[in-house]
Backbone as ProteinMPNN parsed JSONL, in Angstrom:
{"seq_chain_A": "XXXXXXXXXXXXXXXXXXXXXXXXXXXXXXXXXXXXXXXXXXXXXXXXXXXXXXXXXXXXXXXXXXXXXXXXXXXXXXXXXXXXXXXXXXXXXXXXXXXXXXXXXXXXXXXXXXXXXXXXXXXXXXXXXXXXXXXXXXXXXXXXXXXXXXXXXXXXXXXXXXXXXXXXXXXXXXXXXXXXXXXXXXXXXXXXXXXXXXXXXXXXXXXX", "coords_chain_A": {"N_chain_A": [[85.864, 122.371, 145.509], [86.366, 124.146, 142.385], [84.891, 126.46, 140.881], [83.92, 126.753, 137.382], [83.89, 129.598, 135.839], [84.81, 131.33, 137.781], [83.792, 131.978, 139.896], [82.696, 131.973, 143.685], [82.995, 128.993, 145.18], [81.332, 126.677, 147.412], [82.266, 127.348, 151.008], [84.231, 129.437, 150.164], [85.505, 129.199, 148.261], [88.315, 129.495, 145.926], [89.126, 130.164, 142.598], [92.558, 129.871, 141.07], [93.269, 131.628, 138.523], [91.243, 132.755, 136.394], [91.267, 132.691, 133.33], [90.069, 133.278, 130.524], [90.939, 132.256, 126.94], [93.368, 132.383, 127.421], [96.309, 132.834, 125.921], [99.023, 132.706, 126.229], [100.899, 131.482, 128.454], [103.141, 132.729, 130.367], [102.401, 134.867, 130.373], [99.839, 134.094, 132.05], [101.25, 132.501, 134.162], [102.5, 134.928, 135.274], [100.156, 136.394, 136.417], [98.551, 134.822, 138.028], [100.577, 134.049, 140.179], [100.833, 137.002, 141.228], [98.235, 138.094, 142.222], [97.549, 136.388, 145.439], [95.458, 136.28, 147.117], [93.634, 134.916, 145.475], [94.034, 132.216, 145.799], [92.804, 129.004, 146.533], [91.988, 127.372, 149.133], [92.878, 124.734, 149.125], [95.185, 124.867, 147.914], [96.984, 126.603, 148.64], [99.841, 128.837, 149.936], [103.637, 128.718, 149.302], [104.917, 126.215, 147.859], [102.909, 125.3, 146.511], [102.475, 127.284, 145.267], [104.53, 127.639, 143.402], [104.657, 125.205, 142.54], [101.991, 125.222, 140.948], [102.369, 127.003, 139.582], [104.437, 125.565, 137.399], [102.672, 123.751, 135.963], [101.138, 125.294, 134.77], [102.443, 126.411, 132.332], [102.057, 124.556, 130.654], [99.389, 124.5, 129.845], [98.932, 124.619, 126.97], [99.416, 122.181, 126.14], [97.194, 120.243, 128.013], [94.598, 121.989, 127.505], [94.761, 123.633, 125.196], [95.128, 126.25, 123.078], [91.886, 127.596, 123.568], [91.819, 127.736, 126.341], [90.359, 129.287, 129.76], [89.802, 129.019, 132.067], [92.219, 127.679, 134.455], [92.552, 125.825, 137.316], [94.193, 124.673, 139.553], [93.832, 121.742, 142.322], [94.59, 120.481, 145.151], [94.244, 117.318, 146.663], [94.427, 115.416, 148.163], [97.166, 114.137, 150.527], [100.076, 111.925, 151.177], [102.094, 109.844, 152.793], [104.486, 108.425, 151.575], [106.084, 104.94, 151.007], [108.831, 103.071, 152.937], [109.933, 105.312, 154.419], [109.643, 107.75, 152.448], [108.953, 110.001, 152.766], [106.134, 113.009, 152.822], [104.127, 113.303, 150.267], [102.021, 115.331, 147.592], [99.163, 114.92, 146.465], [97.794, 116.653, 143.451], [95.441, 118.002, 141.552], [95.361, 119.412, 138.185], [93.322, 121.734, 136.617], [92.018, 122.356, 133.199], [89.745, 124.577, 132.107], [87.42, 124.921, 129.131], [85.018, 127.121, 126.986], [83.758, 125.859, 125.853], [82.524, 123.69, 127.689], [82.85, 120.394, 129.525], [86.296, 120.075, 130.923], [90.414, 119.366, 130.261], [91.858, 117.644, 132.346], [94.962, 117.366, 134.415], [96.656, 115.087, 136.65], [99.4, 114.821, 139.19], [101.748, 113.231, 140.736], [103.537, 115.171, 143.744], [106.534, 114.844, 145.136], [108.607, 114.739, 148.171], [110.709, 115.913, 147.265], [112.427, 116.755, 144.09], [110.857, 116.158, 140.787], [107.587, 116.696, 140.298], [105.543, 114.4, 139.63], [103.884, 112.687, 136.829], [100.55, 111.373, 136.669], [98.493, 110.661, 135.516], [96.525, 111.687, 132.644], [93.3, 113.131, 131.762], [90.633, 114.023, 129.261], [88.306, 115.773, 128.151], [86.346, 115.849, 130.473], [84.583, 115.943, 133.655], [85.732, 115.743, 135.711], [87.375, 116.997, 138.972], [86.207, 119.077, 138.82], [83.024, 120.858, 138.68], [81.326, 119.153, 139.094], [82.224, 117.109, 139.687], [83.512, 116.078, 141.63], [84.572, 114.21, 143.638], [87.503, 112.299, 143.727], [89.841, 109.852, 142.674], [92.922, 108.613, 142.468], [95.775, 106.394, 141.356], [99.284, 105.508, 140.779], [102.227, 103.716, 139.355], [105.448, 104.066, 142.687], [108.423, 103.96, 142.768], [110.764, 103.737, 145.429], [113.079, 105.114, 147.371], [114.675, 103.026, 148.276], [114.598, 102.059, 146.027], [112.988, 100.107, 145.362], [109.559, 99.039, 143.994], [106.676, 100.812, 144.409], [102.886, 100.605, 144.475], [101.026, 102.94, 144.829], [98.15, 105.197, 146.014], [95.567, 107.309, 146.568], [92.58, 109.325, 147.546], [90.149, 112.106, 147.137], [88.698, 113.82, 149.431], [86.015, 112.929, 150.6], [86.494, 110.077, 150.284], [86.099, 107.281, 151.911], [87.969, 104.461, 151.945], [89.937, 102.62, 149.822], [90.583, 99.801, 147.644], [92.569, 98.072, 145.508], [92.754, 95.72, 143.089], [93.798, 92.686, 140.629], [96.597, 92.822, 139.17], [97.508, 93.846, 141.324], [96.47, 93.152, 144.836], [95.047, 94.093, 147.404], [93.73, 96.495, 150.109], [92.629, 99.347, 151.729], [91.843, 101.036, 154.358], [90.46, 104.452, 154.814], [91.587, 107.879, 153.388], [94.197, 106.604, 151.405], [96.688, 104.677, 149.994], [99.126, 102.224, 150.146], [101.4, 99.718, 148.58], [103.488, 96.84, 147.34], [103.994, 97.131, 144.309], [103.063, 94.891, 141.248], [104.184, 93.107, 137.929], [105.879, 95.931, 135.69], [103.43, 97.325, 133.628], [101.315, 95.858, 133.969], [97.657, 94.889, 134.75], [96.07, 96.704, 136.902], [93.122, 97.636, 139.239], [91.53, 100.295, 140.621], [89.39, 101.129, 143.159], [87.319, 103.514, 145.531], [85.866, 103.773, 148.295], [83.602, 105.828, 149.357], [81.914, 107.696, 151.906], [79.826, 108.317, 152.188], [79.182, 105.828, 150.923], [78.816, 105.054, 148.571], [80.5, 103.956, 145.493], [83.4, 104.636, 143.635], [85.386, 104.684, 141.092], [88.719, 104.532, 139.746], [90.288, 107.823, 138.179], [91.456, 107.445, 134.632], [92.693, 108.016, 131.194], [91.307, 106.715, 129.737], [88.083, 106.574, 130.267], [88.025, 108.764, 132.385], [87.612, 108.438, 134.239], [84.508, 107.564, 136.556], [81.703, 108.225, 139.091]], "CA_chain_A": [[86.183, 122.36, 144.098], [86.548, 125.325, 141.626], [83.707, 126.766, 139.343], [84.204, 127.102, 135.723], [83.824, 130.692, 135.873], [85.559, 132.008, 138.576], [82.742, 132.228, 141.024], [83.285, 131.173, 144.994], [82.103, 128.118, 145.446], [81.093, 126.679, 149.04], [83.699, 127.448, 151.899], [84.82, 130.687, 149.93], [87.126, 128.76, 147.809], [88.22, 130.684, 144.655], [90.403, 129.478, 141.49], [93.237, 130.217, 140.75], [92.868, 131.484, 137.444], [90.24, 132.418, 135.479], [92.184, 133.394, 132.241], [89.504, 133.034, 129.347], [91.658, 132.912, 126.211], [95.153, 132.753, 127.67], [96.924, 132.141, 124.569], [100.455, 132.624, 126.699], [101.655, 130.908, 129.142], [104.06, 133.013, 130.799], [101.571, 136.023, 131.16], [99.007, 133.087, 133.027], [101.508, 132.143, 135.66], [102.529, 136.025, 136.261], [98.612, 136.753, 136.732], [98.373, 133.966, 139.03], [101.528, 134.557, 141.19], [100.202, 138.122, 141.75], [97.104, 137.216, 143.04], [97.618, 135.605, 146.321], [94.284, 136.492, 148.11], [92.872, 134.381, 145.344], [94.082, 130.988, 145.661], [92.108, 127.804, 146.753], [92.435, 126.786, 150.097], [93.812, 123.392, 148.88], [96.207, 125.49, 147.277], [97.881, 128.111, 149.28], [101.278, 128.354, 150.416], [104.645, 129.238, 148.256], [104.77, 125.792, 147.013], [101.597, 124.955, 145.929], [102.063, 128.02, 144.217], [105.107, 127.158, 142.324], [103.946, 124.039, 141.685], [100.755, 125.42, 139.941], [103.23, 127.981, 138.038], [105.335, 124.796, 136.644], [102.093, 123.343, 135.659], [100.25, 126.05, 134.057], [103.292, 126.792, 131.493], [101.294, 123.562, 130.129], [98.384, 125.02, 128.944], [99.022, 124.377, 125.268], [98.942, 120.489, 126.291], [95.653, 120.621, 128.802], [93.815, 122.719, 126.799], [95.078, 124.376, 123.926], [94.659, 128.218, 122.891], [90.506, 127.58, 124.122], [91.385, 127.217, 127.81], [89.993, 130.534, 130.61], [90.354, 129.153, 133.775], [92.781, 126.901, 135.383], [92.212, 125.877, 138.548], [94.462, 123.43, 140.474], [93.298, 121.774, 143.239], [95.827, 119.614, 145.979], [92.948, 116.776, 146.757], [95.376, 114.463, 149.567], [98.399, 113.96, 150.694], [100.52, 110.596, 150.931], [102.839, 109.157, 153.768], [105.454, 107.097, 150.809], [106.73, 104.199, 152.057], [110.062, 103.189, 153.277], [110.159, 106.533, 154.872], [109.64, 108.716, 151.58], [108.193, 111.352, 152.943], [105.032, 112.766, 152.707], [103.768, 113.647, 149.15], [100.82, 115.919, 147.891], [97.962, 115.106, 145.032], [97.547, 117.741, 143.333], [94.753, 117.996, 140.29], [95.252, 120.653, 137.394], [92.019, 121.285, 135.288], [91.99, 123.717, 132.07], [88.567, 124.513, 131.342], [86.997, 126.366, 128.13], [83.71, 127.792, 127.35], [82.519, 124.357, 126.135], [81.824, 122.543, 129.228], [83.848, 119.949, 130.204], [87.84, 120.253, 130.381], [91.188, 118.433, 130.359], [92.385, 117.474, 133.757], [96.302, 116.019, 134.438], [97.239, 114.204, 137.903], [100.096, 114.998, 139.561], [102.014, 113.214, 142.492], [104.32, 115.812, 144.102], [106.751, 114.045, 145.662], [108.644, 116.102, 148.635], [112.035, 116.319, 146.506], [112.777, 116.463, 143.028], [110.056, 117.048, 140.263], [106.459, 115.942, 140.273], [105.099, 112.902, 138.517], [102.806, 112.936, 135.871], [99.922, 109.98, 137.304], [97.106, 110.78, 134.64], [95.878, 112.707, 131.877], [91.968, 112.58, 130.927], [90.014, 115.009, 128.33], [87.186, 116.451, 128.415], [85.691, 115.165, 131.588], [84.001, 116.173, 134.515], [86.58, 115.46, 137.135], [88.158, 117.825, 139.604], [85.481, 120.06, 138.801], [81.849, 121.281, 139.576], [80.295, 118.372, 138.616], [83.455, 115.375, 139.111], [83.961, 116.427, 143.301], [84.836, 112.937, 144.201], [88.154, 111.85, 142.454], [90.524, 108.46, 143.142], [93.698, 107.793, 141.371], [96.85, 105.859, 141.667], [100.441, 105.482, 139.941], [103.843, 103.106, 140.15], [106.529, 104.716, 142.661], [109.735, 104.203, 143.482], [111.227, 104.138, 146.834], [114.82, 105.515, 147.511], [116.012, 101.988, 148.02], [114.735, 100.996, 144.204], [111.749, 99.21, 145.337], [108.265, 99.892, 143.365], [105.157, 100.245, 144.72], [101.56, 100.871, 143.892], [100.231, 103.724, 145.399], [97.245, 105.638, 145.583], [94.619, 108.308, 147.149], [91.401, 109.996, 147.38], [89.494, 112.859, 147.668], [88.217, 113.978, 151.266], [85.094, 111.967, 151.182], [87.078, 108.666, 150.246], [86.844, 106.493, 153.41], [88.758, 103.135, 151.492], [90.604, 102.041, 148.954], [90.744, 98.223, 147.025], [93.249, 97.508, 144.352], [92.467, 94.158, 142.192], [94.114, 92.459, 139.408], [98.136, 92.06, 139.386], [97.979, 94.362, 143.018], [95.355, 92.88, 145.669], [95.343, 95.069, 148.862], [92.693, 97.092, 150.665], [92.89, 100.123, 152.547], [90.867, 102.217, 155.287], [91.188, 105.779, 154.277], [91.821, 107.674, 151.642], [95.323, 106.214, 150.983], [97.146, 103.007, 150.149], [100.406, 101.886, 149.588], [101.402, 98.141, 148.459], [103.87, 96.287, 146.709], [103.747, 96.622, 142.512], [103.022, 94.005, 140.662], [104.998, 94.314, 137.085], [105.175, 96.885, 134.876], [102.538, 97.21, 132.709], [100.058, 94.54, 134.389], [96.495, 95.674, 135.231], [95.638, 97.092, 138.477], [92.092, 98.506, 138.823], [90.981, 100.894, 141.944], [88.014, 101.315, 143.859], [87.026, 104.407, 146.578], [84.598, 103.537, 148.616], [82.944, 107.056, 149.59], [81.847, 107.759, 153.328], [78.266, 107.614, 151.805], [78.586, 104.287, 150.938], [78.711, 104.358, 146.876], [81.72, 103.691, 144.852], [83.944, 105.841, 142.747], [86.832, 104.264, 140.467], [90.161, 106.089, 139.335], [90.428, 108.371, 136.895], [92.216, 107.04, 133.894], [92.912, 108.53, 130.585], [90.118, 106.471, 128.586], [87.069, 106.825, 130.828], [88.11, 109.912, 132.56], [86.818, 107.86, 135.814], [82.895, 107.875, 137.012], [81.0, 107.848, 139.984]], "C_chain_A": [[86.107, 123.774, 143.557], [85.443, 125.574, 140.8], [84.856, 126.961, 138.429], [84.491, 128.739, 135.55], [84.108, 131.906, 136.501], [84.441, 132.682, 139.679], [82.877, 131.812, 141.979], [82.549, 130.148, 144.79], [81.77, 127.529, 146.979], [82.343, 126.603, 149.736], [84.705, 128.629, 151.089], [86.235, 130.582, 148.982], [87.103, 129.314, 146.053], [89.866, 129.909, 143.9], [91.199, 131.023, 141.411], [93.516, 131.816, 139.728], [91.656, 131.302, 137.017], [90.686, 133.26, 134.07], [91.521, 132.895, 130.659], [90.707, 133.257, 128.042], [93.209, 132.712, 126.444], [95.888, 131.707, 126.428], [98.713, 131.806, 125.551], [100.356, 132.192, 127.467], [102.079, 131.734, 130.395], [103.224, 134.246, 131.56], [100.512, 135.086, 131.967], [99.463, 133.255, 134.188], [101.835, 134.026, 136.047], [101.234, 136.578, 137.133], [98.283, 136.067, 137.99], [99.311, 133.933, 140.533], [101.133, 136.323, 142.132], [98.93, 138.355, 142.285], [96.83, 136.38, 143.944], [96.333, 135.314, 146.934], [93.128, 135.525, 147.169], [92.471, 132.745, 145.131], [93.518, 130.387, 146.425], [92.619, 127.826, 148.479], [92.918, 125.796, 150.155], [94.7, 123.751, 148.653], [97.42, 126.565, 147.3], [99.503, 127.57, 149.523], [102.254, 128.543, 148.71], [105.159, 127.735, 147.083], [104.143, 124.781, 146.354], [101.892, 125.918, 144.735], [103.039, 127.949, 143.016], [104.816, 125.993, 141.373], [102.688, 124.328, 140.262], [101.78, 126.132, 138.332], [103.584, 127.041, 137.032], [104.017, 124.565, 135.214], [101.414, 124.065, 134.664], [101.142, 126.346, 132.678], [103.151, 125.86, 130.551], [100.444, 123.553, 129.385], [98.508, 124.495, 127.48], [98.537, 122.712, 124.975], [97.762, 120.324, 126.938], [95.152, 121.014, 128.018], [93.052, 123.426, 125.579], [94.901, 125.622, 124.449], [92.664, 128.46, 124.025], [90.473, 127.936, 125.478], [91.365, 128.977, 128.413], [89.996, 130.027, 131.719], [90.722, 127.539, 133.586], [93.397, 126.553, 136.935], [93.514, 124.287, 139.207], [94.04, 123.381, 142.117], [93.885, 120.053, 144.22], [94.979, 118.788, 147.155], [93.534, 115.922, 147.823], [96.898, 114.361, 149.415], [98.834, 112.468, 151.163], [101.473, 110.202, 151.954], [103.767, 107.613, 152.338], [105.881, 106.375, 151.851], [108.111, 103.908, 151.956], [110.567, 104.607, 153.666], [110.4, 107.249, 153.542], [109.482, 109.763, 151.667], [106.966, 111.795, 152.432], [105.112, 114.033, 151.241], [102.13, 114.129, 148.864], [100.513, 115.321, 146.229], [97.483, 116.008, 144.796], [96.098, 117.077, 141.767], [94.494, 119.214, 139.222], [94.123, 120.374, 136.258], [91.911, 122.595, 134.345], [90.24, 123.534, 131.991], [87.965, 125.291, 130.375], [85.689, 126.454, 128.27], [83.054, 126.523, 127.226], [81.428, 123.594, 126.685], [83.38, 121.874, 129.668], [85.285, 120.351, 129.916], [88.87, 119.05, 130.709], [91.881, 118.803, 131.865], [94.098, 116.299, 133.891], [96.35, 115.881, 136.298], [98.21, 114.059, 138.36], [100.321, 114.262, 141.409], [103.389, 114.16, 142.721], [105.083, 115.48, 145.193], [107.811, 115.009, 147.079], [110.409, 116.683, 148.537], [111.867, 116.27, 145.108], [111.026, 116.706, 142.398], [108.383, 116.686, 140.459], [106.194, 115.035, 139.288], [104.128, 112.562, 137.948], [102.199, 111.557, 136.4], [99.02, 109.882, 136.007], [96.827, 111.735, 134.01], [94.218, 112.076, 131.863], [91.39, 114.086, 130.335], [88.939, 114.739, 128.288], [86.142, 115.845, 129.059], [85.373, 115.996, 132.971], [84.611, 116.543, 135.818], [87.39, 116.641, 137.256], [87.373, 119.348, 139.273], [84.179, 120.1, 139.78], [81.006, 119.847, 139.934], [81.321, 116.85, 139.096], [84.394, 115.831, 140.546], [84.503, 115.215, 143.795], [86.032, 112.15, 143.155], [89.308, 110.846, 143.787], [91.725, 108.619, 141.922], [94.946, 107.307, 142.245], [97.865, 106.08, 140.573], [101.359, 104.48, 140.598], [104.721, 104.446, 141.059], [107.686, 104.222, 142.874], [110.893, 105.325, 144.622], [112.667, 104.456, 146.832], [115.733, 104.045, 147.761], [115.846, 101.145, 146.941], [113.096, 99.982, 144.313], [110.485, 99.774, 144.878], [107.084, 99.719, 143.92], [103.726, 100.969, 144.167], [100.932, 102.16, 144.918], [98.97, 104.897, 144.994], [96.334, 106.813, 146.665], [93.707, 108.951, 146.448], [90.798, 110.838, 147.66], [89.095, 113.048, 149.028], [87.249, 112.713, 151.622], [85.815, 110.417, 150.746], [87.328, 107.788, 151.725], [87.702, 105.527, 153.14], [88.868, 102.837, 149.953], [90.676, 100.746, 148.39], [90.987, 97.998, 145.725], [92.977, 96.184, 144.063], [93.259, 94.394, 141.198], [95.337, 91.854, 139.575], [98.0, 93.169, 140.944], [96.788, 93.74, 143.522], [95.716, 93.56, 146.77], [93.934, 96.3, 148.788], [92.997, 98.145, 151.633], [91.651, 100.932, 153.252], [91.704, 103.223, 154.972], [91.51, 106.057, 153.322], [93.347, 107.443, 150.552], [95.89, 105.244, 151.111], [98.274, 102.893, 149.289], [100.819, 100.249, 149.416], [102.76, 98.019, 147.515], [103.685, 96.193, 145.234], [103.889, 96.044, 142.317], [103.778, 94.762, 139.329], [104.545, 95.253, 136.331], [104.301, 96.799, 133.865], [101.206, 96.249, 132.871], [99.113, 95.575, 134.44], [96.325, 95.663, 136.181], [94.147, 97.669, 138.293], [91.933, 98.667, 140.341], [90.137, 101.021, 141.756], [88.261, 101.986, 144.819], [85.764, 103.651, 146.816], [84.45, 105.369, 149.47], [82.182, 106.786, 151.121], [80.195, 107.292, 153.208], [77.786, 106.086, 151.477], [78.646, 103.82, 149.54], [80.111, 104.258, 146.65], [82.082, 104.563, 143.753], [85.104, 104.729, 141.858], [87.806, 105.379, 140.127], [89.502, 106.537, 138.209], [91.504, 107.751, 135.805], [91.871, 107.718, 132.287], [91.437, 108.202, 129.184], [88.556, 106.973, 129.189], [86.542, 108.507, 131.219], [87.725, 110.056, 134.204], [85.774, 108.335, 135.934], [82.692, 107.596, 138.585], [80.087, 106.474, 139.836]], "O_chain_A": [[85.751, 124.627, 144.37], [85.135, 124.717, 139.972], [86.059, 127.194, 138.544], [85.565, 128.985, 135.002], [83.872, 133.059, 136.143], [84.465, 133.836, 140.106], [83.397, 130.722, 141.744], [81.456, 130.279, 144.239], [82.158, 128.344, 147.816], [83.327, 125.996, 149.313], [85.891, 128.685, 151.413], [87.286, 131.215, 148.877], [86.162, 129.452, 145.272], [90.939, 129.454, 144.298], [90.956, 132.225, 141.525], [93.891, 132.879, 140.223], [90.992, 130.267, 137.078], [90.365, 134.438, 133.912], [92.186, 132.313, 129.802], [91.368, 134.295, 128.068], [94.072, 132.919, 125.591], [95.955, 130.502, 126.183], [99.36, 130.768, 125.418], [99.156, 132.326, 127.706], [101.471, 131.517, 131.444], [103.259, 134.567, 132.748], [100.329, 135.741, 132.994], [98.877, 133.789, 135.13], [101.377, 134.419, 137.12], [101.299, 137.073, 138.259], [97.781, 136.678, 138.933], [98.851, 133.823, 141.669], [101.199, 136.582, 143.333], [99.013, 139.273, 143.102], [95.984, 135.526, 143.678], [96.087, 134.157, 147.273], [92.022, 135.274, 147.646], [91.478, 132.169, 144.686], [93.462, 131.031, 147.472], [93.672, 128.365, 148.82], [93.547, 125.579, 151.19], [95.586, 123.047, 149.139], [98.255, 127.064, 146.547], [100.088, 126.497, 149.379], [101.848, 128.522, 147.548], [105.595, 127.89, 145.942], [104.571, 123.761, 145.814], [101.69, 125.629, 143.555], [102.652, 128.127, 141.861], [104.753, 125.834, 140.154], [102.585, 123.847, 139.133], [101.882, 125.98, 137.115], [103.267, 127.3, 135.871], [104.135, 124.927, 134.043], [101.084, 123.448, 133.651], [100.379, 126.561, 131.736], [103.866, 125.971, 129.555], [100.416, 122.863, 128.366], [97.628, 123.673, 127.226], [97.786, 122.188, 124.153], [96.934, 120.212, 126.034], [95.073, 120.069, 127.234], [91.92, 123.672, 125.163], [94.656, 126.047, 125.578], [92.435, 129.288, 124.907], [89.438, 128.386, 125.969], [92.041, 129.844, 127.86], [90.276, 130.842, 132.598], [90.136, 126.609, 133.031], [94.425, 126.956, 137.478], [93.3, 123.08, 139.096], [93.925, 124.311, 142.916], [93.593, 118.892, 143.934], [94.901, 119.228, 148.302], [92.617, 115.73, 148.623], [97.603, 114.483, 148.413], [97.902, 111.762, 151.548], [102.248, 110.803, 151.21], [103.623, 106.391, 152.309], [106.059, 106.683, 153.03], [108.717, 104.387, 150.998], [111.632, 104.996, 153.187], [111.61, 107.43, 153.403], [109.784, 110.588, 150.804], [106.516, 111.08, 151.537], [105.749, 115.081, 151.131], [101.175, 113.669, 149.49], [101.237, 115.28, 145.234], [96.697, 116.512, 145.599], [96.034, 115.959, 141.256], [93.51, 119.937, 139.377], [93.959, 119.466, 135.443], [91.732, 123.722, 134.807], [89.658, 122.46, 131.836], [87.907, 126.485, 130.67], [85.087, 126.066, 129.271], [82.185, 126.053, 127.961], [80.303, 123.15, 126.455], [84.461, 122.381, 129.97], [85.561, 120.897, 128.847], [88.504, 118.005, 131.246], [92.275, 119.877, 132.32], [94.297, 115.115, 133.618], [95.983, 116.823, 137.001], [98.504, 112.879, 138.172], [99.762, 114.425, 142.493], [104.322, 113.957, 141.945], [104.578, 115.703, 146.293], [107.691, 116.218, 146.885], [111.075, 117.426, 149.257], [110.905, 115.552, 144.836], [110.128, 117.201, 143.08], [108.492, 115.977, 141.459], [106.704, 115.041, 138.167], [103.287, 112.008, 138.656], [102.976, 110.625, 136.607], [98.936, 108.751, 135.528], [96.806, 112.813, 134.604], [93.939, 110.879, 131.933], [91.679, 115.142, 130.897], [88.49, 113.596, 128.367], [85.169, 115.368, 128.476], [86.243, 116.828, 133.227], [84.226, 117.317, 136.694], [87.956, 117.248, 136.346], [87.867, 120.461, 139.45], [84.059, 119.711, 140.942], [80.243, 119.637, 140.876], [80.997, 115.706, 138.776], [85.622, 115.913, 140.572], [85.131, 115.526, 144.808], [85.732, 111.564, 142.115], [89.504, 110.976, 144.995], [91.477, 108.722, 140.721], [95.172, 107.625, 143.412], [97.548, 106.701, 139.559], [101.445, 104.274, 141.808], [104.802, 105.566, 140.556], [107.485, 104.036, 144.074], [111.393, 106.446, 144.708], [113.364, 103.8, 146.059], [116.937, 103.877, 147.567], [116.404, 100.075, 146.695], [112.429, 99.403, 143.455], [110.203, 100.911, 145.257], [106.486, 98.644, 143.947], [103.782, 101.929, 143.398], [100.271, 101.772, 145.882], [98.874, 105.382, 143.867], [96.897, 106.945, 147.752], [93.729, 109.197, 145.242], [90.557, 110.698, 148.859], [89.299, 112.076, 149.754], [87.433, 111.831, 152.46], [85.134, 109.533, 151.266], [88.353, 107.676, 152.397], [88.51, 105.43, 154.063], [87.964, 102.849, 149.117], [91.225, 100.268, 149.383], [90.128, 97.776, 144.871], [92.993, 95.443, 145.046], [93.574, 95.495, 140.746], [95.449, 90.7, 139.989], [98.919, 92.83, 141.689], [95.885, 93.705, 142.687], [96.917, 93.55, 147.043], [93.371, 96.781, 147.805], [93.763, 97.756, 152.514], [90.667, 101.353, 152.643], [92.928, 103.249, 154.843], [91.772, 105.307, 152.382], [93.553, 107.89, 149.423], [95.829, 104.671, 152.199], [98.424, 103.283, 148.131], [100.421, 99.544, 150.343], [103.128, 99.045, 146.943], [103.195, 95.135, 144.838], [104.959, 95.653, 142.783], [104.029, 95.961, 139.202], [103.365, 95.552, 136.151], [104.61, 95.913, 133.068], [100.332, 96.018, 132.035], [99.356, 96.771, 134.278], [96.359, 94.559, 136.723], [93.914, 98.185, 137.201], [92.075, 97.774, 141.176], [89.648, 101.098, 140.629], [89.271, 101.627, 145.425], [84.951, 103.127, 146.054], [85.397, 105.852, 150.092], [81.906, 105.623, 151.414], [79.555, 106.408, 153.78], [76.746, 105.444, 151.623], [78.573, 102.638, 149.204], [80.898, 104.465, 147.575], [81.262, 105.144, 143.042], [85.542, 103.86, 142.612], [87.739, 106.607, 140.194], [88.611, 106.053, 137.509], [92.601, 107.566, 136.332], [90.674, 107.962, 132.132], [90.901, 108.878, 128.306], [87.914, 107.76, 128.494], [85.589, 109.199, 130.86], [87.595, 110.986, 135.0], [85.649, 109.5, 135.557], [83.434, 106.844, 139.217], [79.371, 106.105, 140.767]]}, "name": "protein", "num_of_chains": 1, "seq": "XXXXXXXXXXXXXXXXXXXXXXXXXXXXXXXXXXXXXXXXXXXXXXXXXXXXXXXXXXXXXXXXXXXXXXXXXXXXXXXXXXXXXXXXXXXXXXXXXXXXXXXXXXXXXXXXXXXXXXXXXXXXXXXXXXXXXXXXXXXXXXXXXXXXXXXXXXXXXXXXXXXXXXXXXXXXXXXXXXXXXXXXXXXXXXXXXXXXXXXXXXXXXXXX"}
């Protein structure tokens, strides 16, 4: 995960971004593009790094004017089904001096644009403190069909959708059949340790 403050944290991993203040946008992503030696190890590579660029030109929504470091951080990757190809979870988090910050959820699919999964404000997750994160979204497959998919952080050993989806997965990824739009689905991680995590979702912000 990323400190708040632009400090390494274990395994030498270093944000993006630490742009106290960044009222602009445009000067963010140049700062960040020029700075290779200091991106994430989740995060490397040319397009991780575009990706982050798209994302950061966001700021105003995440954050506001308040936000100094934004850190994204590309938490699993996805095997879509019906041969989709494989897709990355990414997690972008603004954070200000406050404390907590706003975090959005991105599935990056491995054509066309990424897909907004989740917003939540001023929460814990994808940070120092919120290391263990779960979410899902509807997709659609190239031959029209929708399904429920989902993933988890490293330590996520399993997955278990309830509600309008039922399905269970070993590992930290699961793909199923959607139920319709707008029904309730609720996820569960089960963690290698043994406790339980739920998604992140926009009201909670998801807990351990």
């Amino acid at each position: 995960m990323h400190p708040p403050h632009g400090r390494a944290a274990r395994g030498g991993r270093r944000p993006l971004l630490g742009a106290a203040g960044a009222d602009d946008p445009a000067d963010a992503v140049r700062e960040a593009l020029a700075l290779p030696a200091r991106q994430p190890r989740e995060a490397a590579g040319a397009a991780a790094r575009a990706a982050w660029a798209a994302t950061a030109c966001r700021l105003r929504e995440l954050g506001g004017a308040a936000v100094r470091a934004v850190n994204i951080w590309d938490f699993a990757g996805t095997d879509l089904p019906e041969g989709g190809g494989r897709a990355v979870w990414s997690c972008t988090r603004a954070s200000g001096w406050a404390g907590p910050g706003d975090v959005l959820v991105q599935l990056r699919p491995p054509a066309g644009p990424p897909q907004d999964v989740v917003r939540a404000r001023s929460t814990a997750a994808c940070g120092r403190f919120g290391q263990h994160l779960l979410a899902g979204t509807r997709w659609r497959s190239p031959a029209g069909r929708w399904y429920l998919v989902a993933a988890g952080s490293r330590e996520v050993a399993g997955i278990t959708a309830t509600g309008a989806v039922r399905a269970e997965a070993n590992g930290r990824s699961l793909a199923a059949p959607a139920g319709p739009e707008g029904a309730v689905v609720s996820l569960t991680g089960r963690l290698a340790s043994g406790a339980r995590i739920t998604a992140l979702d926009g009201a909670s912000g998801g807990r351990d």
